[in-house]
N, C-alpha and C positions, 0 to 999 in steps of 0.2 A: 610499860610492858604489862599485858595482860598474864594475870597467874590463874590457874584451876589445880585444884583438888578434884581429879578422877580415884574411883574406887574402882579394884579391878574385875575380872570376871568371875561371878558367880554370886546370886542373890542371898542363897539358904544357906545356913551351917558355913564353918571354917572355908574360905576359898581356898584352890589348890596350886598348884604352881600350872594352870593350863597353857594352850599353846598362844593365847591372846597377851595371859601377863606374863609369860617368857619372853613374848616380842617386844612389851614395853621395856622390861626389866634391858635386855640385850640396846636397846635404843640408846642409852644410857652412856654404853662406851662406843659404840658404833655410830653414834651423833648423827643418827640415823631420823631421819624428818619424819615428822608423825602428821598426817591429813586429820583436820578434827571435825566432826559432825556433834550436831545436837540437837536430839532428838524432842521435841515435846510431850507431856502425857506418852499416851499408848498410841500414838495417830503412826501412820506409815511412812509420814514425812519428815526428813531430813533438812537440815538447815546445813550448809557447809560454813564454816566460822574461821578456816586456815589453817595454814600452817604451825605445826606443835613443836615443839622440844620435851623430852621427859629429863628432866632437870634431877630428880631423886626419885628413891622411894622406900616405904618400910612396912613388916609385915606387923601389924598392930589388934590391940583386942579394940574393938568399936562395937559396940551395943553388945558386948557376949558374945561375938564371936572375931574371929583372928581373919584380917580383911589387908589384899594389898593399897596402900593409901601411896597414889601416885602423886609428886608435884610439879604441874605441866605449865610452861610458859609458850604463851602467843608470839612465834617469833613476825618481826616487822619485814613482810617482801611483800 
């Protein structure tokens, strides 16, 4: 099983509780399937990589600031 380490929305300062990481957070107990893309550098293009699970998550200080740290596994379909 493939696992990822997503960090939530927002690059600058403390992220917030926005409407992106309330849907992961909500995914959680709603076992609610996540589509996962991944993007390269700054290019426009998307890679689609499958189906997600949000398996946990917590709100953590990472480099100096308080960042949601998701733990997402590659489900097998």
């Amino acid at each position: 099983m493939e696992e990822f380490i997503y960090f939530g929305e927002g690059l600058s300062g403390d992220q917030k509780l926005t409407a992106a990481n309330q849907a992961l957070i909500n995914a959680i107990d709603d076992k609610r399937t996540i589509y996962g893309f991944w993007q390269e550098g700054k290019e426009d293009e998307y890679e689609y990589i499958g189906q997600l699970s949000v398996d946990k998550y917590k709100y953590v200080l990472e480099n100096g600031r308080k960042v949601y740290r998701f733990e997402i596994s590659k489900l097998n379909k």
